[in-house]
PQR file of N, CA, C, O and H, with PARSE charges and radii, in Angstrom:
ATOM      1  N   UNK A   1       0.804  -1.216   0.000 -0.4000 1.5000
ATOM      2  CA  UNK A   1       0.000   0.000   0.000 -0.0000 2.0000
ATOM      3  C   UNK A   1       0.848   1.283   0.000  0.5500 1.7000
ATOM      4  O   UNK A   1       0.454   2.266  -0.628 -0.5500 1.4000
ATOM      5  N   UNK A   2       2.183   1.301   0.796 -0.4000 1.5000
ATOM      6  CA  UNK A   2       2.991   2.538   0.424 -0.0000 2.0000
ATOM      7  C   UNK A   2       3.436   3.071  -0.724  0.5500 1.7000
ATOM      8  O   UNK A   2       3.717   4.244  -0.971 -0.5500 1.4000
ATOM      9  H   UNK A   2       2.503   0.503   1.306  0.4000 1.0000
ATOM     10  N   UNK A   3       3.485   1.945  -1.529 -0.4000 1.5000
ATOM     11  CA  UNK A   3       3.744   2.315  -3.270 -0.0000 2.0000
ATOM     12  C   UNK A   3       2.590   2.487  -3.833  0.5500 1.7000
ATOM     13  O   UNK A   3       2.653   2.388  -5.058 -0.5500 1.4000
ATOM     14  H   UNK A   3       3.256   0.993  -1.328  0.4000 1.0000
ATOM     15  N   UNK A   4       1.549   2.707  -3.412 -0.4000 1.5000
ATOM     16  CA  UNK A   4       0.469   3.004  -4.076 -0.0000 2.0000
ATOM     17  C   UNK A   4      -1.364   2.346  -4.538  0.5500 1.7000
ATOM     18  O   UNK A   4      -2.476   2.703  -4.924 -0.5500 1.4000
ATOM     19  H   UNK A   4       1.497   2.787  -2.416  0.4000 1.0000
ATOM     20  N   UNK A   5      -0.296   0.833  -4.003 -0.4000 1.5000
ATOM     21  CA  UNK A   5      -1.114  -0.527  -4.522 -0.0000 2.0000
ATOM     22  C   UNK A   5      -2.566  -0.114  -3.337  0.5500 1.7000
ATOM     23  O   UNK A   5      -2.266   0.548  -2.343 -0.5500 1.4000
ATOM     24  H   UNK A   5       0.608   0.543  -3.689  0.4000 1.0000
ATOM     25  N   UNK A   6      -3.560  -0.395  -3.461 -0.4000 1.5000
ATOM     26  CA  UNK A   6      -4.629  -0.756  -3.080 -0.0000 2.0000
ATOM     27  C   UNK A   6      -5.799  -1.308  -2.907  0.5500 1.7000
ATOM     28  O   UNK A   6      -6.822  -0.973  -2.310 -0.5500 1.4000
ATOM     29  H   UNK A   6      -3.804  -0.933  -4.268  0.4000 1.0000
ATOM     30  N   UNK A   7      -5.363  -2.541  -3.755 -0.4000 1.5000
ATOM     31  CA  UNK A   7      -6.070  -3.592  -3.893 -0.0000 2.0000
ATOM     32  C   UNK A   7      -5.522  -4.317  -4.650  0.5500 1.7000
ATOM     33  O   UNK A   7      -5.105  -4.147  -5.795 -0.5500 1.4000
ATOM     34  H   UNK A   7      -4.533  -2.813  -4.241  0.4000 1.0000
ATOM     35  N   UNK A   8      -5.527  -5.675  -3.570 -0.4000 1.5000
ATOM     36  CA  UNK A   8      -4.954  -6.914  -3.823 -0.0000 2.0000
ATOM     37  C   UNK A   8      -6.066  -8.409  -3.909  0.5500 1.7000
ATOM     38  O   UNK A   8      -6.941  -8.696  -3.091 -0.5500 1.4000
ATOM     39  H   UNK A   8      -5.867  -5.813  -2.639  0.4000 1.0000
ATOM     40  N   UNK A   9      -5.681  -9.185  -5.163 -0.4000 1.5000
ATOM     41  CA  UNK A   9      -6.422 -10.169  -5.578 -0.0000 2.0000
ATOM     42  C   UNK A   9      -5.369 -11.551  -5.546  0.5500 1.7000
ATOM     43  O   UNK A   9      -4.925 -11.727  -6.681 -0.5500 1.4000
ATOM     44  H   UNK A   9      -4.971  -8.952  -5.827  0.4000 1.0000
ATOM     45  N   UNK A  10      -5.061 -12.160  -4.962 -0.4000 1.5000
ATOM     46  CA  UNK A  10      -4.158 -13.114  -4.720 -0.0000 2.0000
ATOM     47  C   UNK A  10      -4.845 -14.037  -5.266  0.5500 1.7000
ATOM     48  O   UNK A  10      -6.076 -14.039  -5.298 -0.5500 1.4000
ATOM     49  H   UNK A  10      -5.422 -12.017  -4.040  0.4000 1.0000
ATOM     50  N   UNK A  11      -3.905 -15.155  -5.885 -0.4000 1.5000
ATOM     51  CA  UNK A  11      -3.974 -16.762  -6.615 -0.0000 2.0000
ATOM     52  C   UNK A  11      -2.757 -17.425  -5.739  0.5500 1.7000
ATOM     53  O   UNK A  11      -1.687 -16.884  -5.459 -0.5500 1.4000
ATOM     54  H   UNK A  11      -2.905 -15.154  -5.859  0.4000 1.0000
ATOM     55  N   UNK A  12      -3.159 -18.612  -5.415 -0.4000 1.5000
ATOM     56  CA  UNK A  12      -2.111 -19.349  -4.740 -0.0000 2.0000
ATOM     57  C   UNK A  12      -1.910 -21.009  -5.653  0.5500 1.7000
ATOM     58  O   UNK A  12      -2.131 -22.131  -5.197 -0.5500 1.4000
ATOM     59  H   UNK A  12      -4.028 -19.051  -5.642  0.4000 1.0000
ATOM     60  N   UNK A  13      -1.482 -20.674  -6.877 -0.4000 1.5000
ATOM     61  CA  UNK A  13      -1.673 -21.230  -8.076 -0.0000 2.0000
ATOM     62  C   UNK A  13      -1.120 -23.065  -7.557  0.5500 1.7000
ATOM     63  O   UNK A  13      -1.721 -24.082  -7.904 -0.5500 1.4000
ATOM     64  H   UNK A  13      -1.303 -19.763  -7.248  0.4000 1.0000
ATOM     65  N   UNK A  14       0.604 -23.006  -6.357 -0.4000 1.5000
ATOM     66  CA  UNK A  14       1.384 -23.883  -5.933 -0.0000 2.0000
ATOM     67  C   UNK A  14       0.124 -24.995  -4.936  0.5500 1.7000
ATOM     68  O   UNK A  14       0.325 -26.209  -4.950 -0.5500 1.4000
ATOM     69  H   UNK A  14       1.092 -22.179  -6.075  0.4000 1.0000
ATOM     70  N   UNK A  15      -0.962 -24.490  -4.229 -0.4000 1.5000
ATOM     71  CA  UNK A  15      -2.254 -25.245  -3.886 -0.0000 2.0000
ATOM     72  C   UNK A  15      -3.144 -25.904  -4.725  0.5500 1.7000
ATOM     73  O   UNK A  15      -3.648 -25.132  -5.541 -0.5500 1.4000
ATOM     74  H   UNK A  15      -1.125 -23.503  -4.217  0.4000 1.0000
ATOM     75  N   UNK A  16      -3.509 -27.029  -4.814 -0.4000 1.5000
ATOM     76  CA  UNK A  16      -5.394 -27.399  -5.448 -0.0000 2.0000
ATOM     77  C   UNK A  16      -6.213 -27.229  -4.807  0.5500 1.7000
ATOM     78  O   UNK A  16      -7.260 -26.817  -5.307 -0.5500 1.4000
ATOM     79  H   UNK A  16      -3.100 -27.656  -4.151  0.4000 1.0000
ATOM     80  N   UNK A  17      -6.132 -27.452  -3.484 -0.4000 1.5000
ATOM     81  CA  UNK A  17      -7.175 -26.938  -2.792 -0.0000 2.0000
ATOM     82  C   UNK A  17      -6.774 -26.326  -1.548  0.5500 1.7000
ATOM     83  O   UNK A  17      -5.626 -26.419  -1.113 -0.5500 1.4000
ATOM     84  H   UNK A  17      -5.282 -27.787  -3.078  0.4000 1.0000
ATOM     85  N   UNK A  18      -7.943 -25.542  -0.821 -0.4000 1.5000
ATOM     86  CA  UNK A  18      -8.062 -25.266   0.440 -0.0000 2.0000
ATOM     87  C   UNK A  18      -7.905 -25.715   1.219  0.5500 1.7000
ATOM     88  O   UNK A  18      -8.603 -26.714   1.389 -0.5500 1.4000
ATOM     89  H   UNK A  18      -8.875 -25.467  -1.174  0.4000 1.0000
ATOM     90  N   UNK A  19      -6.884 -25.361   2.311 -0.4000 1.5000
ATOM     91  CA  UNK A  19      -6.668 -25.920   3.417 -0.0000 2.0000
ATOM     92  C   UNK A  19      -6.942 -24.678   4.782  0.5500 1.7000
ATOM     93  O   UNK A  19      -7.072 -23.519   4.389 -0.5500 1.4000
ATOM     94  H   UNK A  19      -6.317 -24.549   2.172  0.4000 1.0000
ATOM     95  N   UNK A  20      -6.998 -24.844   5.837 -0.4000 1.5000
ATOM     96  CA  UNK A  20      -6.679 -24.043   6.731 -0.0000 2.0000
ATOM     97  C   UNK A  20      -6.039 -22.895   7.203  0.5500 1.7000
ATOM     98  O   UNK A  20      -6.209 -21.797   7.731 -0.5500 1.4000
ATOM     99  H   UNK A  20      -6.892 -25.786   6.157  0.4000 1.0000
ATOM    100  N   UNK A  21      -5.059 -23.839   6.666 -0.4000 1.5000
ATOM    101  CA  UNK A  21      -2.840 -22.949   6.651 -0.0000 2.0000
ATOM    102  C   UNK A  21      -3.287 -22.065   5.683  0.5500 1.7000
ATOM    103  O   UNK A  21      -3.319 -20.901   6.081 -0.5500 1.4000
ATOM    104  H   UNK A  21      -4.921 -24.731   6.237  0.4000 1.0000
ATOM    105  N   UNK A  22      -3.660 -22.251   4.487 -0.4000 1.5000
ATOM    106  CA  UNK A  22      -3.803 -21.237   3.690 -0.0000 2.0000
ATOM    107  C   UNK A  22      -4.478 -20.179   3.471  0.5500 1.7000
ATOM    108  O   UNK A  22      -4.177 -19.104   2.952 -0.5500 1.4000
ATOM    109  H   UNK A  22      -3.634 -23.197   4.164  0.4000 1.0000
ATOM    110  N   UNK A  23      -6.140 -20.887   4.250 -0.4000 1.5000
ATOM    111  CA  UNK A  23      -6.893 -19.897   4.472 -0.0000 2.0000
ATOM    112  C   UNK A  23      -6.591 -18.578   5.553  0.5500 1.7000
ATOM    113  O   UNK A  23      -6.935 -17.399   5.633 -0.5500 1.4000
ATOM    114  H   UNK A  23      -6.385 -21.761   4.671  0.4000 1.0000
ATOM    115  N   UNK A  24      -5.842 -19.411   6.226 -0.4000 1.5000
ATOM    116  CA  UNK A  24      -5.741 -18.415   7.835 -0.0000 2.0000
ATOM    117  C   UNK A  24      -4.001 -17.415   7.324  0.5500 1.7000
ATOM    118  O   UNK A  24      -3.576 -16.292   7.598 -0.5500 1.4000
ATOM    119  H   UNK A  24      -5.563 -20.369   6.161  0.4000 1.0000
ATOM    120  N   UNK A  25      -3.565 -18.360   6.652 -0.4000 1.5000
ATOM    121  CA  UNK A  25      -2.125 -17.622   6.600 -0.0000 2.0000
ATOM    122  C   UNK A  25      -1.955 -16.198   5.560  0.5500 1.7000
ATOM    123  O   UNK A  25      -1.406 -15.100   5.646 -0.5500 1.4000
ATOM    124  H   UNK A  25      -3.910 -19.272   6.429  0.4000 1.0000
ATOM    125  N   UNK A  26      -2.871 -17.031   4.435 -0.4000 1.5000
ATOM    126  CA  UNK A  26      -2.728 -15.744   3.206 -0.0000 2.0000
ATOM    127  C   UNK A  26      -4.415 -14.871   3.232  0.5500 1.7000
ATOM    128  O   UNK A  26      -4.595 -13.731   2.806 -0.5500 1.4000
ATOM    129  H   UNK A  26      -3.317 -17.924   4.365  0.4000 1.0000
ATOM    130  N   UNK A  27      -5.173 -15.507   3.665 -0.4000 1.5000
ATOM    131  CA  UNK A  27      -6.659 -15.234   3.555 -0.0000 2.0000
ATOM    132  C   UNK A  27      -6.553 -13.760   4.588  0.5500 1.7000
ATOM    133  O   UNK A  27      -6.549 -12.555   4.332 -0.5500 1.4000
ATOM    134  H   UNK A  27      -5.027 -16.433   4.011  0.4000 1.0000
ATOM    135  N   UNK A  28      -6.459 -14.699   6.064 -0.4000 1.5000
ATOM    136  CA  UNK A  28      -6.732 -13.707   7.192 -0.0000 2.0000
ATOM    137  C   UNK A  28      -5.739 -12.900   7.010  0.5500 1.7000
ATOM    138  O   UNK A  28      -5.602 -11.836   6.406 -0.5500 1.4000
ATOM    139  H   UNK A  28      -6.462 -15.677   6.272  0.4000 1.0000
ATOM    140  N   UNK A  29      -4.851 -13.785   7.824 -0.4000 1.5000
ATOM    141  CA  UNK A  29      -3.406 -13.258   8.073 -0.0000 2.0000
ATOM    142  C   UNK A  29      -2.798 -11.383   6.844  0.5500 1.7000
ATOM    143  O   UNK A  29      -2.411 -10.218   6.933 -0.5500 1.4000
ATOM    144  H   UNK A  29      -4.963 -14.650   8.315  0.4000 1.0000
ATOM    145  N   UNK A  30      -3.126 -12.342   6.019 -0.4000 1.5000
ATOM    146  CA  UNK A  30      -2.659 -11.509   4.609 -0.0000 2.0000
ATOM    147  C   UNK A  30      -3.152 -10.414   4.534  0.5500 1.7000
ATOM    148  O   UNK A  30      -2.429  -9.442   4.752 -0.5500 1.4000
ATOM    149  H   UNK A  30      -3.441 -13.288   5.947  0.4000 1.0000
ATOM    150  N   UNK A  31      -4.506 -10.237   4.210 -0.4000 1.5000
ATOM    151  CA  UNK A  31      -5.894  -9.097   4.320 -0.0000 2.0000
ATOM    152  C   UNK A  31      -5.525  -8.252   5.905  0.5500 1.7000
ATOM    153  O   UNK A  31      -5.579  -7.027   6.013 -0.5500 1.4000
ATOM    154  H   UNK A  31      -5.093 -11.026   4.033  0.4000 1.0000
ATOM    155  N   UNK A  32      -5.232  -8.996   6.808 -0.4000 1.5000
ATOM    156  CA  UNK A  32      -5.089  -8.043   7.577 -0.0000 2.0000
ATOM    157  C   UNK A  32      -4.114  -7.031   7.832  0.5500 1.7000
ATOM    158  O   UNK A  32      -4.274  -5.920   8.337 -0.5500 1.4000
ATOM    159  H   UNK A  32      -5.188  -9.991   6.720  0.4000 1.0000
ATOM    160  N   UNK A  33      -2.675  -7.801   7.239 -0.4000 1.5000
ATOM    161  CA  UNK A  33      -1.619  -6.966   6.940 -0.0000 2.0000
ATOM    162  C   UNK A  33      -1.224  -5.548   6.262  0.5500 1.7000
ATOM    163  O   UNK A  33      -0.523  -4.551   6.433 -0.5500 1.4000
ATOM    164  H   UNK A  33      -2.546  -8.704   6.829  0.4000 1.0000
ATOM    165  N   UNK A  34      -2.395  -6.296   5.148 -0.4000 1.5000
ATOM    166  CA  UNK A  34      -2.604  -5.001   3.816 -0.0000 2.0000
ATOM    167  C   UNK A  34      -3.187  -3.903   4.180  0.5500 1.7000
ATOM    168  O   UNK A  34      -2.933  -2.703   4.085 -0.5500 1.4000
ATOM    169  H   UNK A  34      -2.965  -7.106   5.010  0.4000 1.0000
ATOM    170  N   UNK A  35      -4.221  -4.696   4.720 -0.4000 1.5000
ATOM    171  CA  UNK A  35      -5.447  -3.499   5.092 -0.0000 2.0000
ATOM    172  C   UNK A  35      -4.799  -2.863   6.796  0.5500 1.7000
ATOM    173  O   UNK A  35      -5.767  -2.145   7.044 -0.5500 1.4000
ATOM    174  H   UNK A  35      -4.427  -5.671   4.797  0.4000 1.0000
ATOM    175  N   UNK A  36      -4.370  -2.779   7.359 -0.4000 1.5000
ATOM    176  CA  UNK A  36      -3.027  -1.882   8.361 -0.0000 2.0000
ATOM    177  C   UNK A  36      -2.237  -1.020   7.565  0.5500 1.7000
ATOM    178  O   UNK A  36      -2.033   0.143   7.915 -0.5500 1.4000
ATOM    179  H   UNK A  36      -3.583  -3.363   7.158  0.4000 1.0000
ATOM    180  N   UNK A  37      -1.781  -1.496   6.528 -0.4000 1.5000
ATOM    181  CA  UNK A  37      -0.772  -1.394   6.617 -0.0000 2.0000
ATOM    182  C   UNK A  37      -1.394   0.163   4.954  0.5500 1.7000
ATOM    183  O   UNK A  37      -0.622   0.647   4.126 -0.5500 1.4000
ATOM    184  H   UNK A  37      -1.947  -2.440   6.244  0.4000 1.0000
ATOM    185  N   UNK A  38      -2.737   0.424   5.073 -0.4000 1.5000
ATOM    186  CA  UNK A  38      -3.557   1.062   4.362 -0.0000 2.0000
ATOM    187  C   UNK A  38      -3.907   0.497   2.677  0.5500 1.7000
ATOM    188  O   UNK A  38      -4.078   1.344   1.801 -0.5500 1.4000
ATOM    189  H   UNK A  38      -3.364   0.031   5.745  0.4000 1.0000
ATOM    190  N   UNK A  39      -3.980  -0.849   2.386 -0.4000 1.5000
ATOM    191  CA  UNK A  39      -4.366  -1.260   1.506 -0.0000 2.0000
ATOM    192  C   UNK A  39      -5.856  -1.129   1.744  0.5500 1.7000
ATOM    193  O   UNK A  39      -6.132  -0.963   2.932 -0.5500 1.4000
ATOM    194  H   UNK A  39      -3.841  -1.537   3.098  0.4000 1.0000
ATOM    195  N   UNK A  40      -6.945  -1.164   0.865 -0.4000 1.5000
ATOM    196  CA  UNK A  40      -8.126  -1.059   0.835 -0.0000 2.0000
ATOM    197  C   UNK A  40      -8.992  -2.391   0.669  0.5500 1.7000
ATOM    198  O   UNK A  40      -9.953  -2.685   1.380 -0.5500 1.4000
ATOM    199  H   UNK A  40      -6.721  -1.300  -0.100  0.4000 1.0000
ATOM    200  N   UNK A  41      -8.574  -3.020  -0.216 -0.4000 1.5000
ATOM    201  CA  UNK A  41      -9.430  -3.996  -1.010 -0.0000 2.0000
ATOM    202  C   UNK A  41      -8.126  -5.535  -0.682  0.5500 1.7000
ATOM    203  O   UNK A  41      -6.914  -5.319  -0.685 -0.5500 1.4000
ATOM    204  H   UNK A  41      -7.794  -2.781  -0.794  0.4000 1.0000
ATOM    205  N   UNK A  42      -8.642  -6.784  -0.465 -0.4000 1.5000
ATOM    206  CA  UNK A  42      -7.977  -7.728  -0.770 -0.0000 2.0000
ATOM    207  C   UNK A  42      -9.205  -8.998  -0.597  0.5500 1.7000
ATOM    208  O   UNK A  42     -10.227  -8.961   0.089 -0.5500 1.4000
ATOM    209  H   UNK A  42      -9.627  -6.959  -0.463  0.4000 1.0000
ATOM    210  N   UNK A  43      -8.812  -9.849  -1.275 -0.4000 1.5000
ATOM    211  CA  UNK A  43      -8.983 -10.897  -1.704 -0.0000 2.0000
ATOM    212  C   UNK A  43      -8.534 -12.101  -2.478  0.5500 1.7000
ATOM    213  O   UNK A  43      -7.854 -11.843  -3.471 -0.5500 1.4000
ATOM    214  H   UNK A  43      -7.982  -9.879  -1.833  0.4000 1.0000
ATOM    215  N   UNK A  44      -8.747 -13.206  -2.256 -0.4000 1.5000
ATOM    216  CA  UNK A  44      -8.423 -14.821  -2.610 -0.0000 2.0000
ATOM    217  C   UNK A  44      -9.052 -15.303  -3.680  0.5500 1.7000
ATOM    218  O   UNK A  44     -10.271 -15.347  -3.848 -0.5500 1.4000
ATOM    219  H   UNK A  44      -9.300 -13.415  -1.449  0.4000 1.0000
ATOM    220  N   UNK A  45      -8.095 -15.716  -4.506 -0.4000 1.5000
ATOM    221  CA  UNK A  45      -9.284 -16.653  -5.549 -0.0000 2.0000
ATOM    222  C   UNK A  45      -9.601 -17.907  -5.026  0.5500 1.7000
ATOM    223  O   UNK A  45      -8.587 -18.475  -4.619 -0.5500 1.4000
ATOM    224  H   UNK A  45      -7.105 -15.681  -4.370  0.4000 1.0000
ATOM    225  N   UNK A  46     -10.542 -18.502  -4.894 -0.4000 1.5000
ATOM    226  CA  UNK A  46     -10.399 -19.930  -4.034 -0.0000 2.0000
ATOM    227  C   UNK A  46      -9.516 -20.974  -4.942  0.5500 1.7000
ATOM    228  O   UNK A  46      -9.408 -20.800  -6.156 -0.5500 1.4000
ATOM    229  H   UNK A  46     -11.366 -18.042  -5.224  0.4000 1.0000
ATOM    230  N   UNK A  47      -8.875 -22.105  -4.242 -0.4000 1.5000
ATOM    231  CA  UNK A  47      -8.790 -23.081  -5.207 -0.0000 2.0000
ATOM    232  C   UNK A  47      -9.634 -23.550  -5.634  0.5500 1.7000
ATOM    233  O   UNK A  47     -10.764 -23.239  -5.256 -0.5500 1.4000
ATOM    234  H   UNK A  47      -8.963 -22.246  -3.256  0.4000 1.0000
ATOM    235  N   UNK A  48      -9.349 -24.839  -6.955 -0.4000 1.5000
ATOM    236  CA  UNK A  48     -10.035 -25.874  -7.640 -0.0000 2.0000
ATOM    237  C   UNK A  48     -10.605 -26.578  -6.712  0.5500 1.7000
ATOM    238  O   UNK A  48     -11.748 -26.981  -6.929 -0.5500 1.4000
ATOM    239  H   UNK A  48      -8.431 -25.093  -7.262  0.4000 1.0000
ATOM    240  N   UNK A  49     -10.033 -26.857  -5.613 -0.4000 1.5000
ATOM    241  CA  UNK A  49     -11.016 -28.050  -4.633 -0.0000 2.0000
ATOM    242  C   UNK A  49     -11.002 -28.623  -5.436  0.5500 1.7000
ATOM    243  O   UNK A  49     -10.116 -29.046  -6.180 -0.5500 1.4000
ATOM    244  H   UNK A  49      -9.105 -26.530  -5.436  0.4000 1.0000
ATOM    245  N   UNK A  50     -12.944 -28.787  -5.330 -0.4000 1.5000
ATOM    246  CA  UNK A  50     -13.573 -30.662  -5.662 -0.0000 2.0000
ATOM    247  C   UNK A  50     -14.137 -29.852  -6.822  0.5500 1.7000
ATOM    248  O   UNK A  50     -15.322 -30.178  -6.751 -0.5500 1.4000
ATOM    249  H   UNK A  50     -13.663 -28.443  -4.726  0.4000 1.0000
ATOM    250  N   UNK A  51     -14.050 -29.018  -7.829 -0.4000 1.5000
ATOM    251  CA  UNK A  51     -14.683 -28.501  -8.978 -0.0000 2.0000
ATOM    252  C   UNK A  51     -14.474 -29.796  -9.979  0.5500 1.7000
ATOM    253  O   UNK A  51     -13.463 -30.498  -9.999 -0.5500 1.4000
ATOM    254  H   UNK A  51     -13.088 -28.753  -7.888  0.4000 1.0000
ATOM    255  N   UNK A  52     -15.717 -29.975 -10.856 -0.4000 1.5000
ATOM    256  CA  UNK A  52     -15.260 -31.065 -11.413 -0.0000 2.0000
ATOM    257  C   UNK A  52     -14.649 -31.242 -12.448  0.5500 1.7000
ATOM    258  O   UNK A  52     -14.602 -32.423 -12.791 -0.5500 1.4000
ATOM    259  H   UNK A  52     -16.538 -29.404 -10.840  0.4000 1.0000
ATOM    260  N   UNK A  53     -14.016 -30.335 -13.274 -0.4000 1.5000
ATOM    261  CA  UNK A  53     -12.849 -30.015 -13.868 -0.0000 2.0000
ATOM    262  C   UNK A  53     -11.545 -30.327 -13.543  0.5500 1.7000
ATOM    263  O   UNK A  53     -10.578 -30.560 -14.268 -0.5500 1.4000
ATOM    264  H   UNK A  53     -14.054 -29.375 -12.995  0.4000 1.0000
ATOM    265  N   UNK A  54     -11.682 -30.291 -12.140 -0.4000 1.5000
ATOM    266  CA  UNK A  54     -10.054 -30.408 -11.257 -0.0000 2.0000
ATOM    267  C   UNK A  54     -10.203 -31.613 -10.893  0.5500 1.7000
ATOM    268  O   UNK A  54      -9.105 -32.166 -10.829 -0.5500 1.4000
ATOM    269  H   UNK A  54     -12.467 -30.101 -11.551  0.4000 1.0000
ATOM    270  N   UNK A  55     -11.210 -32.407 -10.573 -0.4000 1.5000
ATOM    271  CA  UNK A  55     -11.238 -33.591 -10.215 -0.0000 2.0000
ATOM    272  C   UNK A  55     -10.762 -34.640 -11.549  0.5500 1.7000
ATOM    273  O   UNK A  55      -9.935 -35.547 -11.458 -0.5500 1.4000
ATOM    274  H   UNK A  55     -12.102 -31.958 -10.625  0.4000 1.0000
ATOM    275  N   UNK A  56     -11.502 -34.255 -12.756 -0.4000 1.5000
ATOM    276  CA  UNK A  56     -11.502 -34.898 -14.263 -0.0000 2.0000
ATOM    277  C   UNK A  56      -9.642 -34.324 -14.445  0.5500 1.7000
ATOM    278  O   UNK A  56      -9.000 -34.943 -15.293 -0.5500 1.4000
ATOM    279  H   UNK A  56     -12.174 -33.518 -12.830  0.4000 1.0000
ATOM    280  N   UNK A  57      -9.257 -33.742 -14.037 -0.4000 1.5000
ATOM    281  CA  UNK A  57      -7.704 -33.851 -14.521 -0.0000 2.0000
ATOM    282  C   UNK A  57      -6.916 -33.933 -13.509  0.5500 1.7000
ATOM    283  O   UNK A  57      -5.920 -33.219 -13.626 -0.5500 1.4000
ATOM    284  H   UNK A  57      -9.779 -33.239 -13.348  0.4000 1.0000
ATOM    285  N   UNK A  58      -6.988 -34.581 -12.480 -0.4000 1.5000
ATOM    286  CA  UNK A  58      -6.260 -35.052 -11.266 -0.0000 2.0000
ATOM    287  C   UNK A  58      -6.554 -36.705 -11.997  0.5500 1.7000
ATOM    288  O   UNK A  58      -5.476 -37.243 -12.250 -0.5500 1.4000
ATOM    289  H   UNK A  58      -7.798 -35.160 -12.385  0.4000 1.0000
ATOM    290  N   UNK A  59      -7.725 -37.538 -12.354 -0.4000 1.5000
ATOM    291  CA  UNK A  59      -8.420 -38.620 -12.748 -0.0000 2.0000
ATOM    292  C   UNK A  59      -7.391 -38.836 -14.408  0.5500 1.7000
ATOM    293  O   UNK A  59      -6.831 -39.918 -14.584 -0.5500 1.4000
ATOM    294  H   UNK A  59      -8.600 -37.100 -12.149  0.4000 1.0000
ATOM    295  N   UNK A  60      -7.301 -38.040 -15.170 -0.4000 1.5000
ATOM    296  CA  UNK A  60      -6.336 -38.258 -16.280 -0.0000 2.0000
ATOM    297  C   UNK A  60      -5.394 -38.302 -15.604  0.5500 1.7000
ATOM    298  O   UNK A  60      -5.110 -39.474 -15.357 -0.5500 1.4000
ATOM    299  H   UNK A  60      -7.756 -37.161 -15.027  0.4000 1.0000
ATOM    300  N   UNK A  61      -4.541 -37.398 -15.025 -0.4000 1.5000
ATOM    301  CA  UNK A  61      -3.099 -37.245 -14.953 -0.0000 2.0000
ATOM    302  C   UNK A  61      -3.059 -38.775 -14.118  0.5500 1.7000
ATOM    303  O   UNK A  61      -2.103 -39.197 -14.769 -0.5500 1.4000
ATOM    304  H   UNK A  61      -4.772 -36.446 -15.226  0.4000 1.0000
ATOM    305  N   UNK A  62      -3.298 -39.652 -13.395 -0.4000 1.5000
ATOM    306  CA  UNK A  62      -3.918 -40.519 -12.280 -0.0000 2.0000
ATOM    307  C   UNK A  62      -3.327 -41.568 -13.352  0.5500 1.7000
ATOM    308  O   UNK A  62      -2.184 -42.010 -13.465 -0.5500 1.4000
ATOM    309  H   UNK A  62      -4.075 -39.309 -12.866  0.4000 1.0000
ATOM    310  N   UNK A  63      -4.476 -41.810 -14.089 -0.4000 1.5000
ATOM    311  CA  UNK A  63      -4.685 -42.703 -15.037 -0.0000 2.0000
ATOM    312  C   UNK A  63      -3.531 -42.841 -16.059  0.5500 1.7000
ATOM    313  O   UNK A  63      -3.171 -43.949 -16.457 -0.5500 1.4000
ATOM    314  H   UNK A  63      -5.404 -41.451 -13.997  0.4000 1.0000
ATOM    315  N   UNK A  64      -2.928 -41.614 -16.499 -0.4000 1.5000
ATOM    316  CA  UNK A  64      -1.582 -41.428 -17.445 -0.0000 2.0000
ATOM    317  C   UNK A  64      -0.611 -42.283 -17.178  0.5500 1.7000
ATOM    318  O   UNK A  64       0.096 -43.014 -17.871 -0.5500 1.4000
ATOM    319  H   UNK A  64      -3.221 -40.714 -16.175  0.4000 1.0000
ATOM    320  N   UNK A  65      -0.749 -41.951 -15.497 -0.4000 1.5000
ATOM    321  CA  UNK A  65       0.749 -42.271 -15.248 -0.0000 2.0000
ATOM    322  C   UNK A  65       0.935 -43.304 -14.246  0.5500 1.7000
ATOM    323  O   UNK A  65       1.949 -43.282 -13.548 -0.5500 1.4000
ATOM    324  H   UNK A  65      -1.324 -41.357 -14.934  0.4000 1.0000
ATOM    325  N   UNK A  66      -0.174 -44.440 -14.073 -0.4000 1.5000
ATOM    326  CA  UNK A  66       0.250 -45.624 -13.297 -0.0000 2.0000
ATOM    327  C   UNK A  66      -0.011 -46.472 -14.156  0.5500 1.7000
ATOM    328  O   UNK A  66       0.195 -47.664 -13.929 -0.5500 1.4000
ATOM    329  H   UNK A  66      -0.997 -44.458 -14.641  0.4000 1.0000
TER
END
């Protein structure tokens, strides 16, 4: 936020899904930092989870390779 930024939209691309750690570490944790620290706006894209897109290519890649 000192350089100007004021709103932040985070992807945590290295996750598939939601966990806790992530929610609490980059979700809470994160948003609260920004927004102190005078960022305005933040937010998470959720992961893929159980979307069934992510499930159908966890199920290929699965299948590829045993």
């Amino acid at each position: 936020p000192k350089e100007g930024v004021k709103n932040v939209l985070t992807i945590c691309p290295g996750f598939s899904s939601d966990c806790v750690e992530t929610l609490e570490e980059i979700l809470i944790q994160g948003k609260e930092s920004f927004i102190s620290a005078g960022g305005e706006n933040f937010d998470m894209v959720p992961c893929l989870n159980d979307n069934d897109d992510h499930i159908l290519l966890l199920k290929s890649l699965i299948e590829r390779n045993i």
